[in-house]
C-alpha positions in Angstrom: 12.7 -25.3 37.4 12.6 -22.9 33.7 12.5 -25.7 31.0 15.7 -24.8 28.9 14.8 -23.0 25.6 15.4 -25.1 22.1 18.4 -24.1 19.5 16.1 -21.3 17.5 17.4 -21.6 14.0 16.9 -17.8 13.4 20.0 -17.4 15.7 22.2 -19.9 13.6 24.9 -19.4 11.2 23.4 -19.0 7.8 24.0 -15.6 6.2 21.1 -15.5 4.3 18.3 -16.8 6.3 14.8 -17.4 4.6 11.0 -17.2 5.6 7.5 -17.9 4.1 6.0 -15.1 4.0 1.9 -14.8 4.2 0.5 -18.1 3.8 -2.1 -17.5 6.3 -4.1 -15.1 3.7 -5.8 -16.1 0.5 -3.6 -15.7 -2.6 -0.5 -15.5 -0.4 1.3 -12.7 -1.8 0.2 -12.5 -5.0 -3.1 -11.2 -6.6 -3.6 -13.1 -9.5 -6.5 -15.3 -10.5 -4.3 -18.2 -12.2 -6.0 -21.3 -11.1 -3.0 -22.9 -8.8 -3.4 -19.4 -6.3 -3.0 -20.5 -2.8 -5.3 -21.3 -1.2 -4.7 -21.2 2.4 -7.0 -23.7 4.5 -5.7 -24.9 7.7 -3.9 -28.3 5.7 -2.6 -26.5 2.9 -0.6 -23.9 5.4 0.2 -27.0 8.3 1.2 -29.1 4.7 3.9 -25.9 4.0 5.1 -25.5 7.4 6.3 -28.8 7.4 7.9 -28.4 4.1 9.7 -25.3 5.0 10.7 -26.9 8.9 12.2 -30.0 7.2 14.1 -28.0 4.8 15.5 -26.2 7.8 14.3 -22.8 7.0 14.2 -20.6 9.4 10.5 -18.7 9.9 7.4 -18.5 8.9 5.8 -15.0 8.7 1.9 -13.9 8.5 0.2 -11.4 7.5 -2.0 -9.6 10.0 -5.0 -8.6 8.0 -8.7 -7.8 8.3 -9.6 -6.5 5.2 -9.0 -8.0 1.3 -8.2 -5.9 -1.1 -11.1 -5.9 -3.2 -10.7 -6.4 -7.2 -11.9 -10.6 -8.8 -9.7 -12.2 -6.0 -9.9 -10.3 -2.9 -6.4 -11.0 -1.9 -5.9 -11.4 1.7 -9.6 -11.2 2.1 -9.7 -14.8 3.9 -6.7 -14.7 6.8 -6.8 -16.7 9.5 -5.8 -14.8 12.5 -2.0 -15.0 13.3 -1.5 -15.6 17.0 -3.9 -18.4 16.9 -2.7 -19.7 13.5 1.1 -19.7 14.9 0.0 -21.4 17.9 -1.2 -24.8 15.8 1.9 -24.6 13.2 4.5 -24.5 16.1 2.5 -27.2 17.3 2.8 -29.2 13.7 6.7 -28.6 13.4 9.9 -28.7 15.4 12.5 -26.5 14.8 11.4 -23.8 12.7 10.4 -20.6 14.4 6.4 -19.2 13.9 5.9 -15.2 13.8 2.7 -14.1 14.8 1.7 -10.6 13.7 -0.1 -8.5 16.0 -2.0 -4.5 15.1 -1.2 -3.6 18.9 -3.8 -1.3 19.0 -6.5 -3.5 19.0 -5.4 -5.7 21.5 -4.9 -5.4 25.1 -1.4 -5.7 26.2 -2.6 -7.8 29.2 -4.5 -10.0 27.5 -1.8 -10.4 24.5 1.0 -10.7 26.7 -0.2 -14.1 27.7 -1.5 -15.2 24.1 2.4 -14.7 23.3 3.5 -16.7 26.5 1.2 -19.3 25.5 2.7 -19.3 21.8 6.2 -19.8 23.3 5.6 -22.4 25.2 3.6 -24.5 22.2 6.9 -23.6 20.5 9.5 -24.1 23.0 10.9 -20.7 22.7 10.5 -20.9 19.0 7.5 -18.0 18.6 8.3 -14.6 17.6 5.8 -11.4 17.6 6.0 -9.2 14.7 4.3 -5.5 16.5 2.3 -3.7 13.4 1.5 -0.2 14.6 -1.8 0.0 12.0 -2.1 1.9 8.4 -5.1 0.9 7.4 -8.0 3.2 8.5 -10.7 0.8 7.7 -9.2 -1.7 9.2 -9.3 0.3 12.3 -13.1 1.4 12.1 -14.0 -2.3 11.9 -12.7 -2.3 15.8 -14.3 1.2 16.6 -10.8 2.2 17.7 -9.1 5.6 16.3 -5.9 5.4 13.9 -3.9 7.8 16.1 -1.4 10.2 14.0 1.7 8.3 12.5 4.2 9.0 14.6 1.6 8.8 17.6 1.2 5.2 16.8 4.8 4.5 18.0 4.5 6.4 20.9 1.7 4.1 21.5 3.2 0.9 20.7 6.2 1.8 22.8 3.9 2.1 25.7 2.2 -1.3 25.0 5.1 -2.6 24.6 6.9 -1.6 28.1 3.5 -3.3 29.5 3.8 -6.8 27.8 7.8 -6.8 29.0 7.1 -6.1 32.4 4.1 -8.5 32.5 7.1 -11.4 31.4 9.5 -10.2 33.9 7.8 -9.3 37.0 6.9 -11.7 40.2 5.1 -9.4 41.9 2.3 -7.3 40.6 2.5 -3.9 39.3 1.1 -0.8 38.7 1.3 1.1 35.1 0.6 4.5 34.5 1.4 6.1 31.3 -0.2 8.3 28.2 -2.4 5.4 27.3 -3.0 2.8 30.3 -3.8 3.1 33.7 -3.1 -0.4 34.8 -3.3 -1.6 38.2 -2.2 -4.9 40.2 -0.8 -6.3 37.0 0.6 -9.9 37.2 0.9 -12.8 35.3 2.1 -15.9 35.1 4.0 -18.5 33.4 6.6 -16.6 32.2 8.4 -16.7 28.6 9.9 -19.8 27.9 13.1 -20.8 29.0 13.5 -18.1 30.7 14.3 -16.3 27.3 12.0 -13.0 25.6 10.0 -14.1 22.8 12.0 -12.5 19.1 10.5 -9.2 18.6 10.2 -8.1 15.0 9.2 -4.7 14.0 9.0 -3.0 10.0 9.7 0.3 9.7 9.9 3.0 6.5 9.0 6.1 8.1 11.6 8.0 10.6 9.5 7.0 13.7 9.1 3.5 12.1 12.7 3.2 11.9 13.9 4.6 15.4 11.1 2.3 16.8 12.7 -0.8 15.0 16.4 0.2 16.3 15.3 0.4 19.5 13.2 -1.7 20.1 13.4 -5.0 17.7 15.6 -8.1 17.2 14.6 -8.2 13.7 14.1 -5.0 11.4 12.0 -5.4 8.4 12.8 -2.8 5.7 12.1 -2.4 2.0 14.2 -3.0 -0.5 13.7 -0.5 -3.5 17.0 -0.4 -5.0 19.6 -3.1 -4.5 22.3 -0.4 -5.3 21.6 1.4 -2.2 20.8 -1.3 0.0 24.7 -1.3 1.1 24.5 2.3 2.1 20.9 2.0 3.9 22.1 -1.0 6.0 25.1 0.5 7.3 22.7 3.3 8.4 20.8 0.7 10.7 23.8 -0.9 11.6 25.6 2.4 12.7 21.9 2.9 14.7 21.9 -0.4 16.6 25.4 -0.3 17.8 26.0 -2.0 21.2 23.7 -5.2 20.0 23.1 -7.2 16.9 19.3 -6.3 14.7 18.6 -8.4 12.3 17.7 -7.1 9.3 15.7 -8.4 7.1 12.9 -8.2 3.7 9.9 -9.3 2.0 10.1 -10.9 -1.1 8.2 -12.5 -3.8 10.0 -16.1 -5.7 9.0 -16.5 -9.5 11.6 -18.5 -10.8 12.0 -21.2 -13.4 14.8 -22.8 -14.6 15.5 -20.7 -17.7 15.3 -16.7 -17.7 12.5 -17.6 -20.5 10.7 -19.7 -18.6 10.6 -17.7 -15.8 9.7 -14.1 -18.0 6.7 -16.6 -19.4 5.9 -17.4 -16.2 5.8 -14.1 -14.8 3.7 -12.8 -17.8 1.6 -15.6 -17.3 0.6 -14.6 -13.5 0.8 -10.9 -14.1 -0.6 -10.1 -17.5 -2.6 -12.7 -18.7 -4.1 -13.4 -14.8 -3.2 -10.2 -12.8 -5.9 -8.9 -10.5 -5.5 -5.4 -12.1 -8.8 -3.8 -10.0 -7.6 -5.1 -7.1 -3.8 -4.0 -7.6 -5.5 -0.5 -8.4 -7.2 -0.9 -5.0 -4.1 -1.4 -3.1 -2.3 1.5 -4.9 -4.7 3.8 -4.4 -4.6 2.8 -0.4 -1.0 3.0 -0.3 -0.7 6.7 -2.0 -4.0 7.7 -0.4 -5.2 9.0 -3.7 -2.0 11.5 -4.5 -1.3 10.1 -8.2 -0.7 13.4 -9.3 2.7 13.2 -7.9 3.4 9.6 -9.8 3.4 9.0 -13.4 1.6 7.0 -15.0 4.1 4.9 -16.0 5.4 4.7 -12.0 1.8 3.3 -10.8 1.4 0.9 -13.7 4.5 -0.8 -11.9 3.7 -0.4 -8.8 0.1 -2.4 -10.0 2.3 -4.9 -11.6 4.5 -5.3 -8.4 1.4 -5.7 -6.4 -0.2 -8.4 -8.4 3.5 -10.5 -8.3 3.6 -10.0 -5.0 1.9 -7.7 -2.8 4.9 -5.3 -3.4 7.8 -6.6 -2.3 11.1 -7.5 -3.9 11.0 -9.3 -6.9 13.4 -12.5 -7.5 12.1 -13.1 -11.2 14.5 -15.2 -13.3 15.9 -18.5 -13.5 17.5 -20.7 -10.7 21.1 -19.2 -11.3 19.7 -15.6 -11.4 17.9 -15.3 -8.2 20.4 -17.6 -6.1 22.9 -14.8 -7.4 20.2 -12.0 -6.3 20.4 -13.4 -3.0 23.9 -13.6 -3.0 23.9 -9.2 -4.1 21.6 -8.7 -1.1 23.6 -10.6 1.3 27.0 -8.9 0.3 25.0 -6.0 0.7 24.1 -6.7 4.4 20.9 -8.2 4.3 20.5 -11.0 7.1 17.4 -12.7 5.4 14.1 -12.6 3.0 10.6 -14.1 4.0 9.3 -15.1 0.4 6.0 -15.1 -1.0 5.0 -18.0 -3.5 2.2 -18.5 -6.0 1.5 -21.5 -4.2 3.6 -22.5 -1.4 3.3 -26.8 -1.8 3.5 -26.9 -5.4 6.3 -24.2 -5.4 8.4 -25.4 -2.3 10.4 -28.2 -4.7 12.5 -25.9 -6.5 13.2 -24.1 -3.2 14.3 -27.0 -1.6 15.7 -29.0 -4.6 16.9 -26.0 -6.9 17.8 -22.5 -4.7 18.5 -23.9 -1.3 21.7 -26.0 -3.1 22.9 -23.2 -5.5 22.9 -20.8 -2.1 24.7 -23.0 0.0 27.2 -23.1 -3.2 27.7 -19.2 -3.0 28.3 -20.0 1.0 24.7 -18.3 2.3 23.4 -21.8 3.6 24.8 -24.9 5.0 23.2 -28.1 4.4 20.5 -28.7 6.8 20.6 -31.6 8.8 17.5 -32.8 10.1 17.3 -34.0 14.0 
């Protein structure tokens, strides 16, 4: 008999549905070296979770990460590792779904296929795999396996992909020949939960990125550059997934007080007076591979800056009022959700429950949770 799969919160009704974002790495998403930077031992992120689950959010979201980024802090240089960490979290909570982020090409798509089963059954159909096709080459060379040509990677993960399906659909054993396996007798068993696919989640900038996403995900992770041409860039990806709903969704980064001073003082605080500004200039230089002759100066001074607040995502800097209002611009504009970074997601996690959560159920993004 399939065990029926729970309500998963990241199907309900909320327009603007809302994650914590990377609370699995040291300094979360923020490389400063303030004193109250998370810190993310195995209490600290169970402590969150259950913050975030009673407040009926609806995800959690790691970072998949094997190297730090250098400078005082080394942000993200402590991670624990995502599939196992979502496994004990879904464990901890009850209704909130866990994300684990997986580089596909260093795992096996036998051998990950059943971590995920395992995950969804912890969770009761409440695990989700975010697929990261790998950037970072270094990253790579720590596994001794080769960073295949951008658009190669997809072709790649589109491959491992049809694997791990087939290995949760199939009763009978299979054989799999393509560009990259050579799989034989392939069976395994139990199958996903409830009879239902664990939520596949896929980011995407580049073309290949993007078409992978469409195709492939039921969440699409983009970035958010310029909230006046969001509108225009979603109904691209809508007019792209037509036939079935994609989420589509963003990474963000919360600094927010409750007057626009406070919160300008606060950002100054983290950024200027405690910004990790050798290891922003690490990151930069990864993420532009060196080419600064093409960006001003001006340009990578803020993309430093946007690093430091938040590992360069979207910044919702201002008071209460002003970033319940930003979420309200990138909802109208057809965003389905944000997972948020924090400074430090305990200490922080009041004034999301108790200050934003209220003021965007007001604007009609939330309803009022109502614990089980």
């Amino acid at each position: 008999m399939v065990e029926a799969a729970r309500p998963n919160r990241m199907l309900g009704a909320n327009r603007m549905k809302l994650g914590l974002f990377g609370m699995n790495c040291s300094g979360g998403m923020t490389m400063t070296k303030a004193p109250e930077r998370w810190d993310p031992s195995w209490r600290n992120n169970a402590v969150a979770a259950k913050l975030a689950d009673e407040a009926g959010l609806e995800f959690i979201l790691p970072i998949a990460r094997w190297l730090g980024y250098k400078g005082e802090t080394d942000t993200e240089g402590t991670t624990f590792e995502a599939l196992t960490w979502a496994a004990g979290l879904l464990a901890a909570t009850e209704g909130i779904s866990v994300f684990g982020t997986l580089h596909v090409g260093l795992i096996h798509p036998v051998f990950a296929a059943k971590q995920i089963v395992t995950d969804h059954h912890i969770g009761g159909g409440r695990f989700g795999l975010n697929m990261v096709s790998g950037w970072n080459e270094g990253e790579y060379a720590m596994f001794n396996v080769e960073l295949l040509e951008h658009d190669e990677r997809y072709v790649f993960t589109e491959e491992w992909l049809a694997i791990a399906r087939r290995i949760w659909t199939s009763e009978e054993p299979f054989d799999f020949k393509g560009k990259y396996f050579d799989l034989k007798g392939v069976l395994a068993k139990p199958k996903p939960y409830g009879g239902q696919m664990p939520m596949l989640m896929s980011a995407g900038s580049s073309g290949a990125g993007r078409a992978f996403a469409v195709n492939n995900a039921d969440c699409l992770f983009m970035a958010v550059l310029d909230v006046n041409k969001l509108p225009a860039e979603v109904a691209e990806l809508r007019a792209a997934t037509t036939g079935r709903r994609v989420g589509i969704y963003s990474s963000g980064h919360i600094l927010t007080r409750a007057t626009a001073k406070e919160a300008k003082d606060y950002y100054h605080y983290i950024v200027h007076e405690n910004g990790d500004w050798e290891g922003a200039e690490h990151i930069v230089n990864i993420r532009i591979q060196g080419n600064n002759r093409s960006f001003p100066p001006e340009a990578i001074r803020q993309m430093k800056e946007r690093h430091m607040a938040g590992i360069g995502s979207f910044p919702l800097v201002g008071s209460y009022d002003e970033v319940a209002r930003t979420f309200k611009q990138l909802s109208d504009a057809g965003l389905d959700g944000m997972a948020v970074g924090l400074v430090n997601y305990i200490d922080e996690f009041p004034i999301v429950r108790d200050e934003l959560l209220p003021r965007l159920e007001r604007l009609g993004l939330r309803t009022p949770h109502r614990a089980a």
